[in-house]
C-alpha positions in Angstrom: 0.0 0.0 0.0 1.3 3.6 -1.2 0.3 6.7 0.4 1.4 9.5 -0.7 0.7 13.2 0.7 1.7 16.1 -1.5 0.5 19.6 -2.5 -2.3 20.2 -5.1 -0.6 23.2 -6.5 1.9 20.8 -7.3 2.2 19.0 -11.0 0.5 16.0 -11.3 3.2 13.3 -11.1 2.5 10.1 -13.5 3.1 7.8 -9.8 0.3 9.5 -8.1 -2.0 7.2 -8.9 -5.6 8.4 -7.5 -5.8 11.6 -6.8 -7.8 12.5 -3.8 -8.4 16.2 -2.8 -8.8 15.9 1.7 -9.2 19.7 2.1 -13.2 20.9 2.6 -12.7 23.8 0.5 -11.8 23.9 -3.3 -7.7 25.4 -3.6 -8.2 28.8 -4.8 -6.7 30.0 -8.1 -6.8 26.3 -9.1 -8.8 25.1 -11.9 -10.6 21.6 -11.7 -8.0 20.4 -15.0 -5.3 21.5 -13.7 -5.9 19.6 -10.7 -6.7 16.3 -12.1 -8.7 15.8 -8.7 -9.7 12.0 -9.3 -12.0 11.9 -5.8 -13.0 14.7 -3.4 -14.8 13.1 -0.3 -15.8 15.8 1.4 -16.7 13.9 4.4 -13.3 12.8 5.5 -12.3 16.6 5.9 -11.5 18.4 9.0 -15.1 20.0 10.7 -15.6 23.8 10.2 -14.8 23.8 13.9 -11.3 21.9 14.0 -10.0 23.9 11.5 -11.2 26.9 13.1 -9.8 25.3 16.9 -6.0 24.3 14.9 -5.4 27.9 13.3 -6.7 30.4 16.0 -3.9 30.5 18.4 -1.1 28.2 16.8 -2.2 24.9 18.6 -0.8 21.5 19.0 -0.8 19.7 16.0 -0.4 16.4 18.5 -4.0 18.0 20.0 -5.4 18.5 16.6 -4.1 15.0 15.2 -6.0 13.7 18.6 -9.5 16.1 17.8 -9.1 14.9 13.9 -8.7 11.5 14.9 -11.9 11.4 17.2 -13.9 12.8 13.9 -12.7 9.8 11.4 -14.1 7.3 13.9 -17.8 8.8 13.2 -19.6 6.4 10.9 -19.3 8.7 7.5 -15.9 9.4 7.9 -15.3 6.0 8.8 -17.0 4.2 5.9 -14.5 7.5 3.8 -11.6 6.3 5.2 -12.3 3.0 4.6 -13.2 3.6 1.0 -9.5 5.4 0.5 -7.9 2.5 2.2 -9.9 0.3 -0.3 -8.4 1.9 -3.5 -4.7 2.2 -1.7 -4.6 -1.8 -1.7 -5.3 -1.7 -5.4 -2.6 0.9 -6.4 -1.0 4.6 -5.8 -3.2 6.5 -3.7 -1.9 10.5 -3.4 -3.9 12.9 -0.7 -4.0 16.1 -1.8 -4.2 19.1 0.1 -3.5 23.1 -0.1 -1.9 23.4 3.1 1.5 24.9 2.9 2.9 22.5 5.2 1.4 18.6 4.5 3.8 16.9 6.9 1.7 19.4 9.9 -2.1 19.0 8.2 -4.8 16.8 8.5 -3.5 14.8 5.5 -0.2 13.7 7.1 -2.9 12.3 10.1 -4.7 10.6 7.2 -1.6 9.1 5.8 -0.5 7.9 8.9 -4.2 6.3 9.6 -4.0 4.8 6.2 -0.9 3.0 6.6 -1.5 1.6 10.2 
């Protein structure tokens, strides 16, 4: 199983595989081609309210990764997770995300979930 976590202002890379956008909100200046966005499941995203919790006053990302964590075991995220680790045992799976630093985000956590 491949997980990979990378930017989606980055170029599409022929080993990416699936290309699964994990950010709520659509990357600004980016158009949908240029993306190549393959799935989008809204649903395994961070809540409104975590994201609004991680970036207010520069939090722990070990407390977000705990909050995020807590989220992915409700049943739709759950049955979305599942559904990524599903196509990651068939092939190249890459999580997308516009946050300037993956290895700190929600994606990374994802990754890491993925790969247990």
């Amino acid at each position: 199983m491949s997980i990979r976590v990378r930017r989606v202002y980055d170029p599409p890379e022929p080993e990416d595989g699936v290309r699964v956008l994990v950010d709520r909100l659509w990357p600004r200046g980016l158009s949908k081609d240029a993306a190549r966005v393959d799935e989008w499941p809204k649903g395994l995203t961070p809540s409104t309210e975590l994201r609004r919790w991680y970036h207010a006053d520069e939090r722990s990302y070990e407390d977000f990764a705990g909050r995020y964590e807590a989220e992915l075991a409700e049943p739709e995220a759950a049955e979305l997770l599942e559904h990524v680790r599903e196509l990651a045992s068939k092939g190249e799976v890459t999580l997308l995300t516009s946050s300037k630093s993956p290895e700190q985000s929600h994606a990374a956590v994802l990754a890491r979930l993925l790969q247990a």
